[in-house]
N, C-alpha and C positions, 0 to 999 in steps of 0.2 A: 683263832676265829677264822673262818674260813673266807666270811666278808676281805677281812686283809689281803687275804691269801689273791683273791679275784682284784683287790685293789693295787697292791703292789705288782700285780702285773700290767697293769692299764696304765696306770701314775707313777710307778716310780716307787719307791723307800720312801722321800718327802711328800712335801705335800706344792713342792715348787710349781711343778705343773698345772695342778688348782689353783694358784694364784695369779699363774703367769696369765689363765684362760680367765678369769674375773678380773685382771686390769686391762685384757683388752678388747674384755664386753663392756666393763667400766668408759673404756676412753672412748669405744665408738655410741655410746649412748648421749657423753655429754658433746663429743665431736658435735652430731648430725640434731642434737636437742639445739644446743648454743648458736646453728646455722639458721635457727626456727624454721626448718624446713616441715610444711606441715601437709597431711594428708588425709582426708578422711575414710577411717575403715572402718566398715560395721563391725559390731562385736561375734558375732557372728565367724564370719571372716578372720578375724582375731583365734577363736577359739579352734575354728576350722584347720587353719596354718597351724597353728602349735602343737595341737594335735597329728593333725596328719602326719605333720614334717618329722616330728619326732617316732609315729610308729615307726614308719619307712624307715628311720636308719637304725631302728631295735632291732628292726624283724632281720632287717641284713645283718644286723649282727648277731643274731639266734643262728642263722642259717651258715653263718662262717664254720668252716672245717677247725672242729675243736677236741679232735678225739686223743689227740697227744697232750695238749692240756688237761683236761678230764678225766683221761682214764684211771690216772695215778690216783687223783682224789675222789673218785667213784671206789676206788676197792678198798679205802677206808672205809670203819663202821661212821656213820654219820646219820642224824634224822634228816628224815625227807625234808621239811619246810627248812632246815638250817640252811640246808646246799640249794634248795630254789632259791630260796630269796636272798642267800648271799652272793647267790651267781647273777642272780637277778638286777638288785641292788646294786652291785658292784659295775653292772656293764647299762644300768639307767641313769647311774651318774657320770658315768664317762659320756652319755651319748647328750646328757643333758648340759655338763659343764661345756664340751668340746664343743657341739652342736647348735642346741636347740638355744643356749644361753646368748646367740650372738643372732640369732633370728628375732626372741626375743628384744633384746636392744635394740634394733634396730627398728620393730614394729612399735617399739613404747615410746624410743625418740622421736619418731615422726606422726605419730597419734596419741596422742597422750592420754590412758585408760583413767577411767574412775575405780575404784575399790572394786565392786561386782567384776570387771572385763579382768583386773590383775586375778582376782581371786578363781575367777573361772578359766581362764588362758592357764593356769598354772592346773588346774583340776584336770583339763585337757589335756599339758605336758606329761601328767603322773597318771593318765589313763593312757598316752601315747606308750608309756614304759611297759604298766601292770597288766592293762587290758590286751594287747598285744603279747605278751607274754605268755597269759593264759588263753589267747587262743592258738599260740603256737606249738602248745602245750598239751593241746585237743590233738591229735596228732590222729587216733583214730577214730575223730569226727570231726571232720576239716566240714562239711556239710554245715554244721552246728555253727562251728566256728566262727568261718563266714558269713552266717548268716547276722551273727551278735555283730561282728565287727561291723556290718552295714549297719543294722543298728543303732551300734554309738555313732557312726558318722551321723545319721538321721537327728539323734537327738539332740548334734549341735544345733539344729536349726527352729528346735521348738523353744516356745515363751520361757520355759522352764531348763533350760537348758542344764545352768548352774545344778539344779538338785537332782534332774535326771542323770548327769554324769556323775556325779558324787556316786548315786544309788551302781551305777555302773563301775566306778572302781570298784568298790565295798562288794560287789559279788566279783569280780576279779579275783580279789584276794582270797577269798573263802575258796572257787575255785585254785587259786594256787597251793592254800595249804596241801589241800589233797594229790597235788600233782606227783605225776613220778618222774625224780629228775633227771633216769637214764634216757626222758623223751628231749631233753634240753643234749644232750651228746651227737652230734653230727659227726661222722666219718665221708671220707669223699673215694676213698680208697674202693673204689666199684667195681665186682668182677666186670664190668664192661670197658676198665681199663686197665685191670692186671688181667683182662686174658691174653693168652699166649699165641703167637704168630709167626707163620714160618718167613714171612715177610713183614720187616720193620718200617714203616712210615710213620713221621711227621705228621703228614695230614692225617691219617688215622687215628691218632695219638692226640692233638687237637680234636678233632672231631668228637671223640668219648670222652675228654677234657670236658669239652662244652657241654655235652649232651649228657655227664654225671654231674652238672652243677644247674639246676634248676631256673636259677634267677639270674644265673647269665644267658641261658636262652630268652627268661622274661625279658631281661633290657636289652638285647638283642631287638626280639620282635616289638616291641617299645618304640623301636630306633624306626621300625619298619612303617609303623601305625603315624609316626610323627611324620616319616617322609611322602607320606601321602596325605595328610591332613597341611602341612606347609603350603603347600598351592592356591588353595583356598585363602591363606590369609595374603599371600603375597598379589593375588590378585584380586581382592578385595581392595587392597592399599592401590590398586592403582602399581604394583612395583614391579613389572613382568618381567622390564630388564634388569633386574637383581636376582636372575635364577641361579650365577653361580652361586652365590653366597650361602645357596641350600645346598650346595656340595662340602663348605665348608663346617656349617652348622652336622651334618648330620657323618661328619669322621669323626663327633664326640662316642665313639662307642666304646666305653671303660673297661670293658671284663676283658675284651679281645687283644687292646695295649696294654696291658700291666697282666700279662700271662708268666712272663720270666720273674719281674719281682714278687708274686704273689708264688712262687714255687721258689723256694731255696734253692732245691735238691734240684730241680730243673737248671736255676741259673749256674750252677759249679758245678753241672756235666756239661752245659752247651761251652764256660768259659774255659775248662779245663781236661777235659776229654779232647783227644786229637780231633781235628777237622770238625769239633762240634760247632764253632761258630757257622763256619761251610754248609756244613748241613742241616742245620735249623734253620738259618734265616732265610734263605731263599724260600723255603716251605712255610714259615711264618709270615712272611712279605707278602706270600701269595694265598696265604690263608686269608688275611686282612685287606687284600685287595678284592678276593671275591666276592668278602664280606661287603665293601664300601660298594662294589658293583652293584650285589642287589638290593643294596637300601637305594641307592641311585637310581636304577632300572623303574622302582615303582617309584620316587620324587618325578621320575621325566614320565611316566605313565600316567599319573594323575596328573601333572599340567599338561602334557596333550589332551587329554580329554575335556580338559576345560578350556584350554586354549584352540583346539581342531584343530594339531597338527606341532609337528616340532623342527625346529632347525637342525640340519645333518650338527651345525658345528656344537649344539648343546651336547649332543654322545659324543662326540671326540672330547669335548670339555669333562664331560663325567668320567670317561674312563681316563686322562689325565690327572684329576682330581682322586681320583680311587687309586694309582698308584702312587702319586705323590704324598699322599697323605699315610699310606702302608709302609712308606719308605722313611718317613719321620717318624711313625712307631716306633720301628723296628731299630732305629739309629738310637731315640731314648733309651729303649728298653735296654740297648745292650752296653750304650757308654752309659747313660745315667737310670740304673736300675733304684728302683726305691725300695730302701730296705729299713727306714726306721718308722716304723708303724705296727700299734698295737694290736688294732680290728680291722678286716676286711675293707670296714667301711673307713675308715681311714686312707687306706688304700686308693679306695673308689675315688675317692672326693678329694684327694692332691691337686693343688693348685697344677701341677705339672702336666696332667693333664689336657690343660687349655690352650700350652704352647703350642703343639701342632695346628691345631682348631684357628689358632690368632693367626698363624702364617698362612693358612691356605683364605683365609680372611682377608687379609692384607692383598693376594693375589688376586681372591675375586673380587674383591673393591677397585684395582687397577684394572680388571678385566671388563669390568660395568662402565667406566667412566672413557674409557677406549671406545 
């Protein structure tokens, strides 16, 4: 059954890892229930988050390079609905055990749903899977697509909510039966980065890296929209002298550090090819620092403008902060590369991560209180 086939590659042979993930949504339910830490959310909100949170990590996981997995089990004879929804199925319960199952926990220990919010938050979760799915599936009518997908967000917020997303999986699926599953096959192998060059760069090679993965430019310019929306809140709070700490906040940029673990074949030419260390990381370092510069450039552009005017020592602090923070990548990625992860999003969402983000944290919290 092909369901397996997509399970034992997420899970394992056992079912260890499904267990190990529901005892310890288990323990943080009763942890933060038994704290009686209590908080009111509308249902709404409820349905909203479970929803949302779970497309977002479907969709990333639709869009991950999956064409060496695939391809083999595409050139089998197979019915179209067997391979959608076992591929489907297989990769909405990884997203829902691993994910979405510890959001939940947390949102039901601390507000405690009646029947309607459990039964509707869950209808959301399994619209977060199928609904997304099918419009990722749309492929050539992203128009359409998007348009439904606004839509289901819209009808979390009407009286009706519960039957209106029900009505909304249930065509979901009808659209999936019909889908064609070679639209579920991503390849990233783009002639924009097997063309050929008489001159070899790094940054070149980066460059069409980025620019043949779609949703690493999104969270990129993501990073961009936040760093210019951050001023506003910090000067709302009254907290102006806390602007480094939006240097630290915003070297959270995922795609650009986990470039070596998310390439095999990448990391065991840079570690084992003569002088590949040599010649990657300086061009990596400096990929990452440009990076950090222009999400900085526009954080210190939008507080000038609201502020009328900037301290020299804030740009000497940014661009401090942008190479310091290029240079904890670049040291992760190459002594502590991560390489046990199923999905993309897996990848993404590593606690490890957060370690650079906490030390440049640390620095400008010493920097503010000086």
């Amino acid at each position: 059954m092909l369901f397996n086939v997509f399970r034992r590659k997420l899970f394992g042979n056992g079912f260890e890892k499904i267990l190990k993930y529901i005892v310890i949504c288990t323990a943080v339910f009763f942890g933060l229930y038994m704290a009686e830490i209590n908080v009111t959310i509308a249902p709404f909100i409820k349905y909203l988050m479970s929803g949302t949170f779970t497309a977002g990590i479907m969709w990333h996981s639709l869009c991950s390079d999956n064409s060496a997995e695939l391809s083999g089990i595409a050139a089998l004879p197979f019915r179209k609905h067997d391979f959608t929804f076992s591929y489907i199925c297989a990769y909405g319960l990884y997203t829902v055990i691993t994910k979405s199952a510890l959001l939940m926990a947390v949102m039901f220990a601390v507000s405690v749903p009646d029947i309607t919010e459990i039964i509707g938050s869950v209808i959301c979760m399994l619209g977060g899977v199928f609904v997304t799915s099918a419009v990722f599936a749309m492929k050539k009518h992203r128009i359409v697509g998007l348009a439904w997908a606004a839509v289901s967000v819209a009808a979390v917020f009407s009286e009706y909510a519960v039957i209106l997303l029900s009505a909304d999986l249930v065509v979901a699926m009808l659209v999936l039966l019909t889908a064609d599953p070679y639209n579920f096959i991503n390849s990233f192998t783009a002639t924009a980065i097997l063309k050929s060059s008489q001159k070899h760069s790094v940054w070149k090679y980066l460059f069409r890296y980025m620019t043949a993965r779609k949703n690493y430019l999104i969270n990129t310019a993501a990073m961009w929209v936040v760093a210019i929306v951050f001023p506003f809140l910090l000067r709302e709070s009254g907290a102006d002298n806390f602007l480094p700490i939006g240097f630290a906040i915003l070297s959270i940029n995922t795609p650009l550090c986990v470039l070596i673990s998310a390439d095999s074949s990448l990391r065991e030419a840079v570690h084992f090819l003569p002088s590949g260390t040599k010649m990657f990381c300086l061009p990596y370092f400096s990929f990452i620092a440009l990076n950090n510069v222009i999400a900085y450039t526009f954080y210190l552009a939008s507080f000038g403008l609201q502020a009328g005017g900037l301290e020299p020592k804030n740009i000497v602090l940014a661009v401090a902060f942008a190479l310091l923070g290029a240079s904890g990548s670049v040291v992760m990625e190459m002594r502590f590369p991560l390489t046990e992860w199923k999905t993309e999003s897996d990848l993404w969402h590593h606690p490890r991560k957060y370690i650079v983000p906490a030390i440049l944290m640390l620095i400008a919290g010493l920097i503010c209180v000086v």
